[in-house]
N, C-alpha and C positions, 0 to 999 in steps of 0.2 A: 743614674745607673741603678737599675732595679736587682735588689738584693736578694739568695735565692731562699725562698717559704724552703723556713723548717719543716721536718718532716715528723707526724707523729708517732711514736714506735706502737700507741693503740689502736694503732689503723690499720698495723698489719699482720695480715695470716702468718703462721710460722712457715708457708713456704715464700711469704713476700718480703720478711725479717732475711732472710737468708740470701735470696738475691740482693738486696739492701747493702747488706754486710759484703757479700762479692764483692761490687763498689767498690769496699772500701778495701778489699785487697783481704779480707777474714776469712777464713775455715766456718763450716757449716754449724758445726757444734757452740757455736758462741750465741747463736740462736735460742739454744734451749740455756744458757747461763743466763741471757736476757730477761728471758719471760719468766725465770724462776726467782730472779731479782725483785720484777716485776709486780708478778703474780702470785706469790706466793710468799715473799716476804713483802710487802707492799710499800718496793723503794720506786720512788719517784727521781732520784739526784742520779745522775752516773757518777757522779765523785766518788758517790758510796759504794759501786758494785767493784769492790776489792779486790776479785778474783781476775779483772780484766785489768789489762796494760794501762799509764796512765797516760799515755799520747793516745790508744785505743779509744780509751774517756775524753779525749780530747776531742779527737775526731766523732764520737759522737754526740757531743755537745754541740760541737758546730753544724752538724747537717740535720739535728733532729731533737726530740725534748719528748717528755712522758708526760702527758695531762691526768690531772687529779681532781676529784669533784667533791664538794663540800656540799650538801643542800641548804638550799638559800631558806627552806621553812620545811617542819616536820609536825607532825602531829599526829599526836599516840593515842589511840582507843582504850576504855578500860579491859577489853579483850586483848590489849597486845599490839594488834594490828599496826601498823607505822605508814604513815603515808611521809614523802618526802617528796618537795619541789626543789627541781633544780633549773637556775638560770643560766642559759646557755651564753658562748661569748659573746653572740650578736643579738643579744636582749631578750630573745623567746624562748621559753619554758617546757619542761616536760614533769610528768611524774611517773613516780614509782612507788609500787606498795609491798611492804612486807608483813607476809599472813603468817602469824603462830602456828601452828600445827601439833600432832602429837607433840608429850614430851619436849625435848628441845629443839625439835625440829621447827623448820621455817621454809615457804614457798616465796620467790619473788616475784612478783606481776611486774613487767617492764613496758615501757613502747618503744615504737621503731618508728615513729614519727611524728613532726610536732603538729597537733590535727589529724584531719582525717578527707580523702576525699568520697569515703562509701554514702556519705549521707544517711545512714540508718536514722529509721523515723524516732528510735528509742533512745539513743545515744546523745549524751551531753556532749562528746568529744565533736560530734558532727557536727553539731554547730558552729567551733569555731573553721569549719574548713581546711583546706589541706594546705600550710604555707611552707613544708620541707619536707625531706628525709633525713633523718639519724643517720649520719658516717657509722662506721661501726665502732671504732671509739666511743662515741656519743651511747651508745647500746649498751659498750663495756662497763663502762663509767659508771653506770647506773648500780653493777654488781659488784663494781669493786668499791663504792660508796656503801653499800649497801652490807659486805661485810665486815665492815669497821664496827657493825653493833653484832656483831655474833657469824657464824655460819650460815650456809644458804643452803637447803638441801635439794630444794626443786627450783627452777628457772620457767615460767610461763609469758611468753611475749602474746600475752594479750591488756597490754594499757592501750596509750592512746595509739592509734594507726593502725591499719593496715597492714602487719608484717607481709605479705605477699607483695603486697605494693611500692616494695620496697626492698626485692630479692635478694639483690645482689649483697646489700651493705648485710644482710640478716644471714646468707650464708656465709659471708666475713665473720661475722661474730661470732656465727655457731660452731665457725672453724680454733676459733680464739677460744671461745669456752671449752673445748672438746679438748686443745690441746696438754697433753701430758706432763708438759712441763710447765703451762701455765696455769688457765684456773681448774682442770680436769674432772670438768664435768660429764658423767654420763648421757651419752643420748637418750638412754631413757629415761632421766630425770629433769627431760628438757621438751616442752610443750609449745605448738605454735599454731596460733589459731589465725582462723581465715573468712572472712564473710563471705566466700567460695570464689575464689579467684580459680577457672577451672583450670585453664596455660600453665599457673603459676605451681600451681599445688601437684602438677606432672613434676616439671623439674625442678621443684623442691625433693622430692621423690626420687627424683634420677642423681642429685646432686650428693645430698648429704641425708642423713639420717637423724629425725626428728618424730616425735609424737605431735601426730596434728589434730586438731580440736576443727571442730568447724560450725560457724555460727548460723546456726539452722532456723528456730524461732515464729515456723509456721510451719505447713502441709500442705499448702495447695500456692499456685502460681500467683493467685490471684492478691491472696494475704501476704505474701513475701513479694513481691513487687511492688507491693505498697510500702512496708516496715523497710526492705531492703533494694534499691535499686539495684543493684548489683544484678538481683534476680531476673534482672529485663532481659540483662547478658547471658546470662549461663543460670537458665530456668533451671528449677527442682529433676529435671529426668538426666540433664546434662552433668547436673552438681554429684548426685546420686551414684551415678555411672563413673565419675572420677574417683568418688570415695572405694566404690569397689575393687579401683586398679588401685590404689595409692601402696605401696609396698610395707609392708606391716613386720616387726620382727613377729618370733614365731606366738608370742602371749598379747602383745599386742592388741591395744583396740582403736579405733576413730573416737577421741570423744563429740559429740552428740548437743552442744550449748543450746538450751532452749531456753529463752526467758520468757516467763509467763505471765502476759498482761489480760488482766480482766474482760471478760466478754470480748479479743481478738481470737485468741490462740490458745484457748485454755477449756474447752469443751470435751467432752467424752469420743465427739467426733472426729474431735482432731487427734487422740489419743490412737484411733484408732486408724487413722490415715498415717500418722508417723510408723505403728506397726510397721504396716504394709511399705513405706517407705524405707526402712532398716533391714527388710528382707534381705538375707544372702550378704551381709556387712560382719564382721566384728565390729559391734558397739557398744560404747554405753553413752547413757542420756547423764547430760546435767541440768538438772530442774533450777533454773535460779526465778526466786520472784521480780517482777520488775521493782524498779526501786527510783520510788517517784522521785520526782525534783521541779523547782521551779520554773514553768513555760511548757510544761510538759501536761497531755489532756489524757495519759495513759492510765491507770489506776493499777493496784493488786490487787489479784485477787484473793477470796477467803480461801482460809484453811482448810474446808471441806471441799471445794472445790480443786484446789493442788493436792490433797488427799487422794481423791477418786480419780484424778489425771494420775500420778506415781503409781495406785495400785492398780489401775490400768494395765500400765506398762509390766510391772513386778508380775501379775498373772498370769503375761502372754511370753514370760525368759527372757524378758528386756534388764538389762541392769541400768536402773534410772536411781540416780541420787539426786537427794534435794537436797543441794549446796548453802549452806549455813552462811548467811550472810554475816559478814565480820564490817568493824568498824565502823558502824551505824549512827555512835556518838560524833564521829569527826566526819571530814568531805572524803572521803573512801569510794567514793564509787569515782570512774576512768570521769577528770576533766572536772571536777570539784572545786577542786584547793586552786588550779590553773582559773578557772571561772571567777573565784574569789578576786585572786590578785588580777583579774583584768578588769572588774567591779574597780577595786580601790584604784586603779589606774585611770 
């Protein structure tokens, strides 16, 4: 006789907590007592949430359980920086990085999948390929791991994956983060990047409300078809034309990810081809330099050359930063520390 799978209560949006709870014959309002249990004082037991019945507790012990994540390896930069591996319960791993910021502020880099299936030619994550998607749990986990070493003030889903590729469990979570009673994050303190999924990044837009980044990384069809497959699908005129619909609050901008690999992407030419490509967008550019690694033929380039690309940009009312790369000393960059432990493996 097959017994029935627990249910996890980080798997569900607070309007899927509340059907749940119907089930079991509850008022809508025990909803928001859960996730504040939850989320906000960060109870795992139901034993513990006091405020609820203890046959209540009962009944949800029996149909469901709260998963909690410990990282299995962390490693801390003299900058700060925290990278954290977590092994998942069926053996495969993700990571998460938390970036210092002003003051005591801190930004988290999360992924939404274990792998990747976009292929980018740059990318350490593509190589291991695409073998899951993150539940939204699994997504959650990652912040609520994450603020056991202090606060979180920004949330960025660009580690390992995909987040378009993987829609549906990413607007679970983002419904999870946003929610008021639980982790109550701002939409605008919440970034979700895309190597241009065009379908996806519509009804990301029609759904829910997020800051989307979008990983750009050339100028012409020819160079992004190479660096990015994805590009075969939904060429530069296509990508372009999505961003200018994409629904913006009113301050709002698209960020702009370009990483800049030596003698690809990184000429006066291409500065001046991305111009003309931002036309008619709210943007801003983020300048990151590539950031070599082992197996990889891509190079950085010099200082005066991302010099004269940024002040490119900066001359023609582009707002281009050039993103301070953190955590240099440790495996910091998306699929490092995972790379390592599948080495000793």
């Amino acid at each position: 006789m097959m017994t029935e799978q627990k249910i996890d209560i980080k798997d569900l949006t607070p309007a899927e907590l509340i059907e749940f709870l119907g089930g079991l014959g509850k008022e809508k309002f025990r909803a928001g007592q859960i996730y504040r249990w939850i989320y906000q004082r960060g109870v795992i037991d139901f034993a513990d949430m006091t405020d609820l019945a203890k046959d209540f507790r009962a009944a949800l012990e029996q149909k469901s359980f709260i998963s909690d994540w410990t990282p299995a390896h962390t490693e801390t930069s003299r900058d700060g920086t925290k990278k954290y591996l977590f092994i998942l319960p069926d053996g495969e791993s993700v990571e998460a990085v938390r970036i210092p910021m002003e003051g005591e502020r801190a930004t988290l880099c999360i992924s939404s999948q274990v792998g990747c299936a976009m292929q980018c030619e740059f990318c350490l994550t593509g190589n291991f390929g695409l073998t899951r998607n993150l539940t939204p749990s699994e997504i959650i986990n990652q912040v609520c791991a994450a603020q056991k070493d202090g606060p979180i003030n920004n949330i960025v889903f660009m580690g390992m994956g995909e987040p378009l590729h993987n829609l549906d469990n990413v607007i679970k979570a983002l419904q999870i983060l946003y929610a008021t009673t639980g982790l109550d994050f701002s939409p605008r303190k919440v970034t979700v990047s895309t190597s241009g999924l065009v379908p996806e990044m519509r009804r990301l837009g029609q759904m829910v409300r997020a800051n989307l980044a979008v990983s750009l990384n050339a100028t012409t069809d020819e160079v992004r078809d190479r660096l990015m497959p994805i590009n075969k699908k939904y060429p530069l005129a296509e990508l372009m034309q999505a961003c200018r619909e994409y629904p913006l609050a009113p301050r709002a901008r698209i960020t702009f990810e370009y990483i800049l690999i030596k003698g690809v992407n990184d000429s006066i030419e291409d500065a001046k081809r991305l111009v003309k490509l931002l036309h008619g967008i709210k943007a801003k550019v983020n300048l990151i330099l590539f950031n070599e690694h082992e197996g990889s033929d891509f190079r950085t380039p010099d200082g005066a050359t991302v010099e004269a690309f940024q002040t490119y940009l900066l001359d023609r009312n582009i707002v281009a930063i050039r993103r301070a790369s953190k955590g240099q000393d440790i495996s910091a960059a998306c699929g490092q520390l995972k790379g390592k432990l599948e080495k000793k493996k």
